[in-house]
C-alpha positions in Angstrom: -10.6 5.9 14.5 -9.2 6.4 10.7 -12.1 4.7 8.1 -11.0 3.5 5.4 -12.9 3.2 2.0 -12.7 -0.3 0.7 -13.8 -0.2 -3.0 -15.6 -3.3 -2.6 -17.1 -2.8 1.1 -17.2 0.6 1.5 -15.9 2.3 5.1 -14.6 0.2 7.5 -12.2 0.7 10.6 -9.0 0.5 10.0 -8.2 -2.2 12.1 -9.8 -4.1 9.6 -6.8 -3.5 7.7 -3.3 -4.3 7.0 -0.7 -1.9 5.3 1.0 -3.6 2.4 3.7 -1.3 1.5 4.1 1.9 -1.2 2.2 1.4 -4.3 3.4 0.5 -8.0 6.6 -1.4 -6.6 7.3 -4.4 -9.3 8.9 -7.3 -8.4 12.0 -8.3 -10.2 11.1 -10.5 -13.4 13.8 -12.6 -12.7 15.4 -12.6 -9.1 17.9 -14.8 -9.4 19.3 -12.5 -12.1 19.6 -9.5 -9.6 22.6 -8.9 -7.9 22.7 -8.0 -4.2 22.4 -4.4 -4.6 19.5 -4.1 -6.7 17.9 -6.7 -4.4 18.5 -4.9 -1.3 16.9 -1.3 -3.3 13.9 -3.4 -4.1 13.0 -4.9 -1.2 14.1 -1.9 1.5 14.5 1.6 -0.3 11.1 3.1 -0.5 10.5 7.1 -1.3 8.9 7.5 2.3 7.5 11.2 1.8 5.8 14.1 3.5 2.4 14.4 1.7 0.5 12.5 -0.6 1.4 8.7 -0.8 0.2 5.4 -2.9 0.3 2.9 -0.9 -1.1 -1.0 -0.7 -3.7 -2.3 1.6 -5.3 -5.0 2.4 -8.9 -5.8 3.6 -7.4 -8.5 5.9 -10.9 -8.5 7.8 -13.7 -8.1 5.6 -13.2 -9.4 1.6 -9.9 -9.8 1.9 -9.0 -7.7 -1.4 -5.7 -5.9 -1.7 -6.4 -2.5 -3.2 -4.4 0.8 -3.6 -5.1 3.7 -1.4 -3.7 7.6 -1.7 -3.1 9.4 1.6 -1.5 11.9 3.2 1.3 10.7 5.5 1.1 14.1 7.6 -2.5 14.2 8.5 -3.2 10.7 7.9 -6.7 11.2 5.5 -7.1 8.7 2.6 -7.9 10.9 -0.1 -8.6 7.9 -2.5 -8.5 4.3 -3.2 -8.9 2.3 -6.3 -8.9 -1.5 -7.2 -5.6 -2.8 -8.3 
């Protein structure tokens, strides 16, 4: 089972967990301002890579904290994580 370092809690299973998307994605300032297409970029088009990754969590079972984890989407280590 992958652990994963809560800054608050320390390790924990990662089924205490819920993935929250890539990392550093900022919401529109004004939505209704957006067309369509920039709309549909924000909420679908993510960078995806092989390698190293920000991405959001959640402690969904312990603190219930969202914080911001670094990992390596081919061998699946969290190399780091770090409070919002």
């Amino acid at each position: 089972m992958l652990l994963i370092p809560c800054p608050w809690c320390g390790p924990r299973p990662e089924n205490e967990f819920h993935y929250g998307g890539e990392a550093g994605i900022v919401r529109p300032v004004d939505p209704a301002a957006v067309d369509d297409a920039a709309w549909a970029a924000y909420l679908y088009h993510r960078t995806n890579p092989k390698g190293l990754h920000r991405e959001r969590w959640r402690h969904q079972f312990g603190c219930g904290r969202f914080f911001n984890a670094t990992r390596d989407t081919v061998t699946d280590q969290i190399t780091g994580t770090a409070k919002p």
